[in-house]
N, C-alpha and C positions, 0 to 999 in steps of 0.2 A: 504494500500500500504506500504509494506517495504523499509525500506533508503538502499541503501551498502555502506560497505565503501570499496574501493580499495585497497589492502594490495598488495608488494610486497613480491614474494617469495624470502629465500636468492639463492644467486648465480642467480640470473636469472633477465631479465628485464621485466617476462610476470609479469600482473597484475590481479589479483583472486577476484572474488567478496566474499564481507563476509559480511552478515546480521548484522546490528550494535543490538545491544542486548537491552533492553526495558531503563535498566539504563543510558546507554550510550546516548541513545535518548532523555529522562529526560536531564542530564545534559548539554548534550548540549542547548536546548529549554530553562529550567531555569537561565542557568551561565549568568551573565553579562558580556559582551564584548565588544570591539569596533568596530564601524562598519564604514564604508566610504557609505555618502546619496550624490547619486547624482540628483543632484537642476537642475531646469530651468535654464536659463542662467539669470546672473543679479539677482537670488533670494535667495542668499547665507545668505545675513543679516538676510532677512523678514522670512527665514524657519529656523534659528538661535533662533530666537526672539521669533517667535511660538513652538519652542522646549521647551524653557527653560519654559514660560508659563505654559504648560501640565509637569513641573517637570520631564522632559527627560532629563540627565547629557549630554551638547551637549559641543562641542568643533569648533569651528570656526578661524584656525589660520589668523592671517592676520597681512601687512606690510604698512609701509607708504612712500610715497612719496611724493616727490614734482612736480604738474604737471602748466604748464605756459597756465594762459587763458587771456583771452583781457583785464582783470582788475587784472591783477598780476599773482604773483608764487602766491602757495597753497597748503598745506600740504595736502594730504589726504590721506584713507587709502582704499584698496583693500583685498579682497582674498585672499591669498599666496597660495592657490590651487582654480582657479577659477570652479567652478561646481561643487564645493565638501565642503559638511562638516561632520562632525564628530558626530558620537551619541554611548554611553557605555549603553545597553538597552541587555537585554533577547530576546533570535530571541521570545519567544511566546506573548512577547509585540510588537513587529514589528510593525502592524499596527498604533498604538499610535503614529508612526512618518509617514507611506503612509497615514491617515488622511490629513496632514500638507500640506496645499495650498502650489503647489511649488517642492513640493518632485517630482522626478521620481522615481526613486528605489534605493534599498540596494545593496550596489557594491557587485557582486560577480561572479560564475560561473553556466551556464546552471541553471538560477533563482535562484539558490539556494543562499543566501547573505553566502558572504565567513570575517572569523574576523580578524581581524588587530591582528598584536602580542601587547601584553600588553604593552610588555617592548618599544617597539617603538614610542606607542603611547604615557607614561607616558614621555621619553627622550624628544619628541616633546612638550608636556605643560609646563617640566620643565622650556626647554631652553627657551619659549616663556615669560612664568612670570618672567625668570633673566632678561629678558631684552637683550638675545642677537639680533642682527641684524641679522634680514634672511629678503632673497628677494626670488622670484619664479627664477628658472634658467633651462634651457635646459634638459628634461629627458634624462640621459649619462647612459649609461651601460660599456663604457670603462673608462680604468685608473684602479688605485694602490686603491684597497678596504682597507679602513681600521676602527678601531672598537673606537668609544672615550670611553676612560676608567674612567676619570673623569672631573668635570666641569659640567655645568647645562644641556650639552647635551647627559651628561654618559647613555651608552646602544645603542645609535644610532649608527647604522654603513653605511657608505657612500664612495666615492669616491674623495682620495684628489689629489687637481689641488690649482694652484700653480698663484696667480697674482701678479706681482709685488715680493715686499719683504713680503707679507703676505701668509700666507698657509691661506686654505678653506677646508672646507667639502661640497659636495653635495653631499645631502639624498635624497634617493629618496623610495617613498611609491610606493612600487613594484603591489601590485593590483589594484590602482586607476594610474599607470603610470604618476606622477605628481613628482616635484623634488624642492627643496630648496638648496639653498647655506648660508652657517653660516663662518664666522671667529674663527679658532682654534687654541688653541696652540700648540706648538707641545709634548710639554710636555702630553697634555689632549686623545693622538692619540698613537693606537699602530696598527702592522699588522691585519685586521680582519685572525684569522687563519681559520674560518669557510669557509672562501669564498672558492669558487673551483680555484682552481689555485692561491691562495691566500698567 
């Protein structure tokens, strides 16, 4: 069975099937990428944990809070994308992570697992090992797009809103439709000019 890939013609918005070529196919299958696993509910840690195990490079962002039960507050930490975690794996390793008790499938389109951009993903482990503060926030498509240029979260581009005396960013991982809010400065923030209407 042959893959297509969908090419646009110029001037036009019809779409052309074109036979991806043997090479093409290779490098996709071989490149390492990253990929969005969507988990059972609740088994984000435990397919995290079995990731790392079998030497899979896996990524789990997660945030803390403070939550009050009958014998105190308590710190504890959650998900920052609940149902989702992160694996940089070769689609022809795939399996190596639908093994893992707990997995559902590799986010993508019509089965086929579709990859995260690099750069989005490396901005997101950065800002998490500086130690910025992100919590989960509201998936927004509206508001003023803009691109951080530097700072631990350089290359993400998101949506700033405005609380208080502080600016924010909210990111949001457009193929797993999930979203984060980070503190920026404004210095760290320029117009994304990529966006449409941007």
């Amino acid at each position: 069975m042959r893959a297509n890939t969908q090419l646009a013609m110029p001037g036009t918005q019809r779409l052309v099937n074109r036979p991806r070529t043997l090479p093409e196919l290779a490098a996709e299958y071989g490149e390492q990428r990253w990929y969005a696993v969507y988990t059972r509910a609740r088994h984000e840690k435990r397919v995290e944990e079995q990731l790392r195990q079998r030497s899979v490079e896996t990524l789990l962002p997660i945030y803390e809070t403070v939550r009050r039960w009958k014998n105190g507050r308590h710190r504890v930490q959650f998900p920052l994308f609940p149902g989702y975690a992160f694996v940089r794996i070769a689609l022809k390793d795939r399996m190596e992570v639908m093994r893992v008790p707990g997995v559902v499938r590799l986010v993508g389109f019509e089965g086929k697992p579709v990859a995260l951009p690099d750069e989005e993903m490396e901005g997101l482990r950065r800002g998490l090992t500086a130690g910025v503060e992100v919590r989960p926030h509201p998936y927004l498509r509206v508001g003023r797009r803009v691109c951080v240029v530097s700072g631990p979260l350089q290359g993400m581009r998101g949506i700033l809103v405005r609380r208080k005396s502080q600016l924010r960013v909210v990111v949001s991982l457009e193929l797993i439709m999930r979203s984060m809010i980070a503190d920026v400065d404004i210095a760290d923030i320029r117009p994304d000019m990529d966006a449409s209407g941007g």
